[in-house]
C-alpha positions in Angstrom: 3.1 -16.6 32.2 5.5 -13.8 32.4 4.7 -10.5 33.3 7.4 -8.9 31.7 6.7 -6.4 28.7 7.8 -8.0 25.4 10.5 -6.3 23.7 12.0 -4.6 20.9 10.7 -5.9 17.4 14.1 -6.1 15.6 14.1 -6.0 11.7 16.6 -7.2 9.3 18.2 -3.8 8.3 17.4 -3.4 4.1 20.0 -4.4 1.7 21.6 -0.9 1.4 22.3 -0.4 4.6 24.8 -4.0 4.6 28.5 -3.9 4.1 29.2 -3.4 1.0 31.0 -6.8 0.7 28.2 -9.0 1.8 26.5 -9.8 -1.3 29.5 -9.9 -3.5 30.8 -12.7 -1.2 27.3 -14.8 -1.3 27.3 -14.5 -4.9 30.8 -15.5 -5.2 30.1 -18.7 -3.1 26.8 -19.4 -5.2 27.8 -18.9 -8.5 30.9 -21.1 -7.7 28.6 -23.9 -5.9 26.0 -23.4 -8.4 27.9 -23.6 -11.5 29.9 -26.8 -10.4 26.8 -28.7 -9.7 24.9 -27.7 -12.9 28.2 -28.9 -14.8 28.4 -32.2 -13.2 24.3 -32.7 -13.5 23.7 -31.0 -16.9 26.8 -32.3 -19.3 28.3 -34.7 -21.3 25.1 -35.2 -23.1 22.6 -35.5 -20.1 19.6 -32.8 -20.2 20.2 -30.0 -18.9 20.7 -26.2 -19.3 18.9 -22.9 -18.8 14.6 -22.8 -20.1 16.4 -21.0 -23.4 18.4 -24.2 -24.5 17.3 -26.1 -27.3 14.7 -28.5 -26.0 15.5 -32.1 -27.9 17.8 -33.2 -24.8 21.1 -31.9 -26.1 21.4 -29.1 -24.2 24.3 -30.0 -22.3 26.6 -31.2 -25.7 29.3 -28.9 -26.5 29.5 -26.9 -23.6 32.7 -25.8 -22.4 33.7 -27.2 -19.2 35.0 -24.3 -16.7 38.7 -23.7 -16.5 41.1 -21.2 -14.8 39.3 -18.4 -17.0 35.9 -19.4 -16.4 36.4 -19.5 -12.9 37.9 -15.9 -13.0 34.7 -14.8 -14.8 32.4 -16.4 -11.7 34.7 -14.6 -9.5 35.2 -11.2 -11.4 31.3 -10.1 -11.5 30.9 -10.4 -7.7 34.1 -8.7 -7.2 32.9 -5.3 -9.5 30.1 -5.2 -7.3 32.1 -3.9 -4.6 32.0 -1.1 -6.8 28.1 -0.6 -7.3 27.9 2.0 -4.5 30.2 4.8 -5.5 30.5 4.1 -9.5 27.2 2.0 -10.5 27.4 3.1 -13.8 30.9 1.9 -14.3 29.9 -1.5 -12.4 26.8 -2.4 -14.8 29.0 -1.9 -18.0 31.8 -4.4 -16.5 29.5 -6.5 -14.9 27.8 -6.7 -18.8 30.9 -7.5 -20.3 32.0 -10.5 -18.1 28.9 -11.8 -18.5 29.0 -11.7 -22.1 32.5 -12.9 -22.2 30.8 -16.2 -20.1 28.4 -16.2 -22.3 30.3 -16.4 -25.3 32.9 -19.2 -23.9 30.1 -21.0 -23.9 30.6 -22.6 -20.3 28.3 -24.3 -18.6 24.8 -22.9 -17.5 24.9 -21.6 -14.0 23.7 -19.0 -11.6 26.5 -16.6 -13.5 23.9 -14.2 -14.5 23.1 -13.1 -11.0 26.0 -10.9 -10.4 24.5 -8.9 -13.2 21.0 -8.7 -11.8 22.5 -6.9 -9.0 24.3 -4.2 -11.0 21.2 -3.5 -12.8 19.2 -3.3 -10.0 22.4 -0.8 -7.8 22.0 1.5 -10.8 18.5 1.9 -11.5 18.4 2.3 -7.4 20.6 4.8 -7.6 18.6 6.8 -10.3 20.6 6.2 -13.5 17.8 4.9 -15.4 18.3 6.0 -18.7 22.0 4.3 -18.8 20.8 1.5 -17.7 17.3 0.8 -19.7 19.4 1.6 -22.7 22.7 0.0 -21.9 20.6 -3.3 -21.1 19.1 -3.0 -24.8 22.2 -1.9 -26.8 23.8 -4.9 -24.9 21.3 -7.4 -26.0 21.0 -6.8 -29.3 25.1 -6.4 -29.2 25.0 -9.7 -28.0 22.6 -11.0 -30.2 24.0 -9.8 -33.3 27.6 -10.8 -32.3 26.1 -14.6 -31.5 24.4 -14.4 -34.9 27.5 -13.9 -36.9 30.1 -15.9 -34.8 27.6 -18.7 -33.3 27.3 -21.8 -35.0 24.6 -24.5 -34.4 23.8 -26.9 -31.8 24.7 -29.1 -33.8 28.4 -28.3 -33.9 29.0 -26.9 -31.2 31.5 -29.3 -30.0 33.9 -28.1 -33.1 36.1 -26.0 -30.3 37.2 -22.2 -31.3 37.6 -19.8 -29.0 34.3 -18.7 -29.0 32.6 -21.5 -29.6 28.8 -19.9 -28.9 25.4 -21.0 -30.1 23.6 -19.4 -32.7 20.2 -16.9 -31.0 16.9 -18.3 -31.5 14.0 -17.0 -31.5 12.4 -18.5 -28.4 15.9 -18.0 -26.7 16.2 -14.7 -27.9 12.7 -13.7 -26.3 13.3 -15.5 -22.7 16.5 -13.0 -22.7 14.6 -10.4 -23.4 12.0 -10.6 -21.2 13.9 -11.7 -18.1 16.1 -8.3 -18.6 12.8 -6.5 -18.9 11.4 -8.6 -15.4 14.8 -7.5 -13.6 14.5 -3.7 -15.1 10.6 -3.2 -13.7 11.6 -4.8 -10.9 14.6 -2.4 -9.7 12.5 0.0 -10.7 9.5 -1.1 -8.4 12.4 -1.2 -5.4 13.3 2.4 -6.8 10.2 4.2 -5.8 9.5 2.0 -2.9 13.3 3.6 -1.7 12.0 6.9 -2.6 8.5 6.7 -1.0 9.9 5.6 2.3 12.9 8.4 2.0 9.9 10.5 1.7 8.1 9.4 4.5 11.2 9.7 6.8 11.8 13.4 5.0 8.3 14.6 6.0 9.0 12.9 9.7 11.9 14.8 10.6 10.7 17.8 9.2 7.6 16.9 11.4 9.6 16.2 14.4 11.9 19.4 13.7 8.5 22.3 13.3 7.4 20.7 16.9 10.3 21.2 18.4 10.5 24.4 17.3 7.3 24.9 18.0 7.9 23.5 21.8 10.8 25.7 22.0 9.2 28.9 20.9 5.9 27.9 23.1 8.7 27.4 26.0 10.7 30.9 25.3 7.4 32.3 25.8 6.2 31.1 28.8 10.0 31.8 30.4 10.0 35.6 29.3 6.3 35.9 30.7 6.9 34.3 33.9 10.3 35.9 34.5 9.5 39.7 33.1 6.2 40.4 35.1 7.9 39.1 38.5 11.5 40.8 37.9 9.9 43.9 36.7 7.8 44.1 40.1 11.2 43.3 42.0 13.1 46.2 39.9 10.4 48.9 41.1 10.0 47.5 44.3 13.2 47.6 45.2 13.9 51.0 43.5 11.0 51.9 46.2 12.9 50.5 49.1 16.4 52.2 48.0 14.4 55.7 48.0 12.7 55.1 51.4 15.2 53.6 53.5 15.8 56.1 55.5 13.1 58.7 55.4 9.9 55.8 55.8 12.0 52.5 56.9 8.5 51.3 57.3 7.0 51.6 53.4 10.9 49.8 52.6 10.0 46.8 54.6 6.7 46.5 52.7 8.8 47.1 49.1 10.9 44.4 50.6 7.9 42.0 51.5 6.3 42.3 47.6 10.1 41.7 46.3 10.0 38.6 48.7 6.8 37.7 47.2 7.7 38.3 43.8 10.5 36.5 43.9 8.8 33.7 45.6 6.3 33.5 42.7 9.0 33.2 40.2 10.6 30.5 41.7 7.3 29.0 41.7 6.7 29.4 38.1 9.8 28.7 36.5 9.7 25.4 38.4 6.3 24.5 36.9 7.9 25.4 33.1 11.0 23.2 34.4 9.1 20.8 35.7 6.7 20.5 32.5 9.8 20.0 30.1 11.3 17.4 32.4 8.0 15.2 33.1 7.1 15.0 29.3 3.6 14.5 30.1 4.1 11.6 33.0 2.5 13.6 35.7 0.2 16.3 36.4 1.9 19.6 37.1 1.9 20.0 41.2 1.4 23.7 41.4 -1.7 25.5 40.4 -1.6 26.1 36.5 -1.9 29.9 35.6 -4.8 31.1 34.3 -7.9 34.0 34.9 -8.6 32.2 38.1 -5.3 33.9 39.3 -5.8 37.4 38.1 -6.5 39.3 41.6 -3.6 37.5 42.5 -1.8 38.9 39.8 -3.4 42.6 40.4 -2.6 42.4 44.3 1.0 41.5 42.7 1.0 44.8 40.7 -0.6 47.3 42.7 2.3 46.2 45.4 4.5 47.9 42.9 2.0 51.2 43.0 0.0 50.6 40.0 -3.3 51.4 40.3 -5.5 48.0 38.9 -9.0 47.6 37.9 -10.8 44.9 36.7 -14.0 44.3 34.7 -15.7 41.3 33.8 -18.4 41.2 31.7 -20.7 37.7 29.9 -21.0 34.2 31.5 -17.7 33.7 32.9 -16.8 29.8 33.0 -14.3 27.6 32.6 -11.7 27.6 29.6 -9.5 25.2 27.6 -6.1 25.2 29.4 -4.4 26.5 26.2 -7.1 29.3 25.9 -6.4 30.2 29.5 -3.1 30.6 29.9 -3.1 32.8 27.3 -5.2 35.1 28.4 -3.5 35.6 31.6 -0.2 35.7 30.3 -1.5 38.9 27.6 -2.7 40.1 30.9 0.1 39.8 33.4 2.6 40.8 30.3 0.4 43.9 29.5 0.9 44.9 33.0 4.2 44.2 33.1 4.5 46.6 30.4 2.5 49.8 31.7 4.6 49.3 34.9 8.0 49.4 33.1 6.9 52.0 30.5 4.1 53.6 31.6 5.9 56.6 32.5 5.6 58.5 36.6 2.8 59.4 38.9 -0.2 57.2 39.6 -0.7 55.4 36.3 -4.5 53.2 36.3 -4.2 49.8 34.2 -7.8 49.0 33.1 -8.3 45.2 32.4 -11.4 44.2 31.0 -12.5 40.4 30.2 -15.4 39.7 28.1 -17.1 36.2 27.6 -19.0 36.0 24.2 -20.4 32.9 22.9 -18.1 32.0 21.0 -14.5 34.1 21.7 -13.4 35.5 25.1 -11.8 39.5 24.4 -8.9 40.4 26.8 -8.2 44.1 26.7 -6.2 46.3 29.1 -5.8 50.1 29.3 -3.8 52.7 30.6 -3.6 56.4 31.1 0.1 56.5 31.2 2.7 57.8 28.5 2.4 54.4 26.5 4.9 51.8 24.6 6.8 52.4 21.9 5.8 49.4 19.0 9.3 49.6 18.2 9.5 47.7 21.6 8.3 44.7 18.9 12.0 44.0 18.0 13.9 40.7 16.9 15.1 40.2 20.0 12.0 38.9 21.8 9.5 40.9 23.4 6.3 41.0 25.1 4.0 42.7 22.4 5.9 40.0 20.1 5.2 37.3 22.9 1.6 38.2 22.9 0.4 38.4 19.4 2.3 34.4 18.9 0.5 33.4 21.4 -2.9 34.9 20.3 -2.0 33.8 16.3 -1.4 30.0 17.9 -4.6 29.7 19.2 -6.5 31.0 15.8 -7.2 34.5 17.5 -6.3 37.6 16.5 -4.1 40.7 18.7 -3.6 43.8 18.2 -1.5 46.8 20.1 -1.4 50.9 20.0 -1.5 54.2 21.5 -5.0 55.0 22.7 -6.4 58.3 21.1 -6.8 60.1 24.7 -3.1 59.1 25.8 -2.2 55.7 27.0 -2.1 52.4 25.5 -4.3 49.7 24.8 -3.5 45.9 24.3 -6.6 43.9 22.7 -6.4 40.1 22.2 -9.5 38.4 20.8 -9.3 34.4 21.4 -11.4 31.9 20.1 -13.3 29.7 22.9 -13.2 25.5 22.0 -15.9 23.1 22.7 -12.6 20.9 24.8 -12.5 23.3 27.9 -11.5 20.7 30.9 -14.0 21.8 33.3 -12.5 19.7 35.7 -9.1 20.4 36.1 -10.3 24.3 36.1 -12.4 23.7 39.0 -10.1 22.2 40.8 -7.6 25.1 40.1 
């Protein structure tokens, strides 16, 4: 047995999606084919004829064997087809009257009606209803009508004219009737069944398009977190080591260690982002995730760049859903990105306190510094911004001011799942 995976399923595309001159040639060929063999099997007296005919054996007497015109007719309904697509409208009502015009030559019983089916069907499928349910009528009691004053019976109908058609009847009149009325419900069934599945594929790519802008937002995020907290430490850092150079060469070579660092951890990151978006889920990520288990790494990181860092954790601390943690440590590590880049000089303290409830962890850091502007929240992208999307993602809530006494506070409250993957978090 082979081990190999089976392929592709490949489906017949549907009818619309055809050249256009594929079923016009097919009908051409049939109605041709068709209409010679019911000649030669239903004439010159033999039964024969459509389920309308009259039904004492004498269908076949009288009708009109098919000559250069009648031929044209077969040919001229498929050929208007090639027109259902861009004018359907304009195709049914031609179709209709060559069909008529066959009708009324009184040739012989065929598959002619066929190229007609199809026009009805293009233009109901193409949403002109009305026209169409109402054209079919008008047309059949036109033709009715017409039949009634110019047919003349069965009886006679060998007595030539140019019209030479049979008078309605009543059971005849009825089959008509109701096989218009069996082609109209039936377009219309393949009408909404067009519509339901253009809806489906509407609500699919609008699907696919709110992820992927979801993914992309999600991404934008994690790029400007990652990158602002790690270049912001290498600005002041190296600011640091461009003062001290050449009063304390010593305190610049430990500015130029953390930018080292800093720069190190960057790298780090922005491969794990890279590498997420490239391995589509194949793999497990190969560095350590980010998350709360980091944060004295992330401290260390900023009281390199001289802020002074405290940390308070209060409740049952334990493990988190991935989502959940990442986003607390990215409020966190952007919040002190923030009181380092605007927190104004001298020794500025950045309070971060982490509470575990029962039900929603609370993330809030606090400085004593000369505070953010909230018109930092711009269009552009920025970390308060960052912060309160990533907080309204996970069904939390976020909020961001000046603190009373001076300072600024940063407060994220972020609901805690019952999905928290224990173990990946303890083996981060």
């Amino acid at each position: 047995m082979s081990n190999h995976p089976p392929g592709p399923v490949r489906h017949w595309p549907s009818p619309g999606r055809w050249p256009v001159w594929v079923v016009p040639a097919f009908l051409a060929f049939f109605q041709i084919v068709g209409s010679l063999g019911a000649q030669s099997g239903g004439g010159h007296g033999e039964p024969g004829g459509p389920p309308w005919a009259q039904s004492d054996g004498a269908s076949g007497i009288g009708r009109t064997d098919l000559d250069v015109l009648g031929f044209g007719l077969l040919l001229a309904g498929p050929a208007l087809l090639l027109l259902r697509r861009r004018h359907p409208v304009l195709t049914l009502a031609a179709t209709g009257a060559v069909t008529v015009l066959y009708l009324l030559r009184a040739y012989t019983y065929g598959p002619f009606v066929f190229s007609m089916v199809v026009a009805m069907v293009a233009a109901i499928v193409a949403g002109h209803r009305l026209v169409t349910w109402a054209g079919t009528g008008i047309g059949l009691a036109a033709y009715f009508g017409l039949t009634a004053l110019i047919g003349v019976p069965v009886e006679e109908r060998g007595s030539g004219g140019a019209f030479p058609a049979e008078e309605p009847t009543l059971a005849g009149a009825t089959f008509v009737t109701g096989w218009a009325l069996l082609v109209l419900v039936t377009a219309e069934l393949l009408r909404m069944r067009g519509q339901r599945a253009a809806e489906t594929a509407r609500i699919r790519a609008e699907e696919e398009r709110r992820q992927a802008s979801e993914e992309r937002l999600r991404m934008a995020r994690e790029l400007h977190d990652v990158l602002a907290h790690n270049i912001s430490m290498i600005n002041v850092q190296a600011g640091v080591a461009l003062h001290l150079i050449d009063e304390n060469p010593e305190q610049a070579r430990t500015a130029l260690a953390a930018i080292k660092e800093a720069s190190k951890d960057a790298l780090t990151e922005m491969r794990g982002v890279i590498g997420a978006l490239r391995a589509q889920g194949e793999t497990a990520p190969r560095t350590p995730t980010a998350g709360l288990g980091r944060l004295e790494d992330l401290a260390a990181r900023a009281r390199s760049a001289g802020l002074r860092v405290e940390i308070e954790i209060t409740g049952d601390r334990r493990p988190l859903h991935a989502g959940t943690d990442l986003a607390a440590f990215r409020i966190v590590q952007e919040s002190l990105t923030n009181v380092t880049r605007h927190a104004g000089p001298g020794p500025v303290t950045a309070r971060v306190h982490i509470a575990y409830g029962e039900h929603e962890i609370v993330v809030r850091v606090e400085d004593d510094g000369q505070g953010v502007s909230l018109l930092d929240d711009h269009t552009g992208g920025s970390g308060i911004r960052g912060m309160r999307e990533r907080a309204a993602a996970l069904g939390g809530a976020f909020d961001a001011g000046p603190r009373p006494g001076g300072g600024f506070r940063v407060r994220a409250r972020l609901p805690l799942t019952e999905e928290a993957d224990v173990t990946e978090a303890q083996k981060g």
